[in-house]
C-alpha positions as CSV (number, residue, x, y, z in Angstrom):
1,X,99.0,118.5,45.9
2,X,100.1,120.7,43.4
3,X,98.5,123.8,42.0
4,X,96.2,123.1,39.1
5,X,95.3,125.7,36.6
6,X,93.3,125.3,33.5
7,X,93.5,127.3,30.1
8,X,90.1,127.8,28.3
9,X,90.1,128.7,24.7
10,X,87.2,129.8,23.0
11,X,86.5,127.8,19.5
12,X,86.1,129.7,16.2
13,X,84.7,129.1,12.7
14,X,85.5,132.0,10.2
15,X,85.6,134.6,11.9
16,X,82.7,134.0,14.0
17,X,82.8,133.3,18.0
18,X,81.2,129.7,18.8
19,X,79.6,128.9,22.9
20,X,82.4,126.6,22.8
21,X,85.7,126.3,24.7
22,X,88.5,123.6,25.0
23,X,90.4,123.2,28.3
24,X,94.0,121.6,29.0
25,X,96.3,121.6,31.7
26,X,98.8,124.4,32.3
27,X,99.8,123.7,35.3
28,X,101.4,121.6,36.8
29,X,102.4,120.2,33.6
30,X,101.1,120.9,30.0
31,X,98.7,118.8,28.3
32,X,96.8,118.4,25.6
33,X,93.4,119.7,25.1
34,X,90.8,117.1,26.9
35,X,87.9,119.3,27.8
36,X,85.1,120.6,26.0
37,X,82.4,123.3,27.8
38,X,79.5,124.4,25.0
39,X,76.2,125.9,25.5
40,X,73.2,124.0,24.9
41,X,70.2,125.5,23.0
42,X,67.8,125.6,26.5
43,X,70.3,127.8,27.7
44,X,72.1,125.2,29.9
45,X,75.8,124.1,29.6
46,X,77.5,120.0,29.0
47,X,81.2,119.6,29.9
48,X,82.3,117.1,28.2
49,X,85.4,114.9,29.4
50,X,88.2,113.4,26.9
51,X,90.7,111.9,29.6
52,X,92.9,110.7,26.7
53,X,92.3,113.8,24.3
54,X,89.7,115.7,22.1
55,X,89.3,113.0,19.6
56,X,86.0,111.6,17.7
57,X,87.6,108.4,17.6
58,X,88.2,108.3,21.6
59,X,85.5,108.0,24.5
60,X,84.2,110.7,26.4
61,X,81.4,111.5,29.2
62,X,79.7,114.6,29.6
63,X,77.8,116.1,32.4
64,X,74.6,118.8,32.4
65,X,75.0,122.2,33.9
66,X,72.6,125.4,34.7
67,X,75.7,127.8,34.3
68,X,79.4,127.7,33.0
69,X,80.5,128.3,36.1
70,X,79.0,125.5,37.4
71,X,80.3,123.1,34.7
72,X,84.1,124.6,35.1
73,X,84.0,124.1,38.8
74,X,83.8,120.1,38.2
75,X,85.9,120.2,35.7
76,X,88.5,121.5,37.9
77,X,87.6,119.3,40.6
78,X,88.3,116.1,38.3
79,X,91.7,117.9,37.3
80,X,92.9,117.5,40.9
81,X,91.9,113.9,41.0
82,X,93.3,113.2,37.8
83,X,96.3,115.1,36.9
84,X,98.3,112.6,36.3
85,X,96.6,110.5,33.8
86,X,96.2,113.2,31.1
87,X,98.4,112.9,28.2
88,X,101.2,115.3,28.3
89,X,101.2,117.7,25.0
């Protein structure tokens, strides 16, 4: 199995920093951006999952979390499952 490795950016508007980050693939191939980790107002965190791509117009599921950590650790999980079936960028 290949090595799997993530990139999180952190989502702006203006100038101001939101509790939101995309996630793609870097490794072992580049893809586009098909995760989404933000910060819920009780404090808690959703990942959501966009296995064809961040889109409104596509489906996605999301999952509830008690830390970031927590919510990255599946996501990373599901990466090594699913590598393959994310659209390349």
């Amino acid at each position: 199995m290949p090595d799997i490795l993530i990139e999180w950016d952190r989502v702006s508007c203006g100038i101001e920093l939101l509790d939101l980050w995309t996630g793609r693939l870097v490794s072992p191939v580049r893809t586009v951006p098909f995760l989404k980790i933000s910060k819920r107002i009780d404090h808690g965190w959703v990942l959501h999952f966009c296995p064809q791509g961040i889109s409104i117009y596509k489906p996605e599921t999301y999952h509830y979390y008690r830390t970031r950590e927590k919510a990255e650790a599946h996501a990373m999980r599901w990466a090594r499952a699913h590598w393959e079936t994310i659209p390349k960028a």
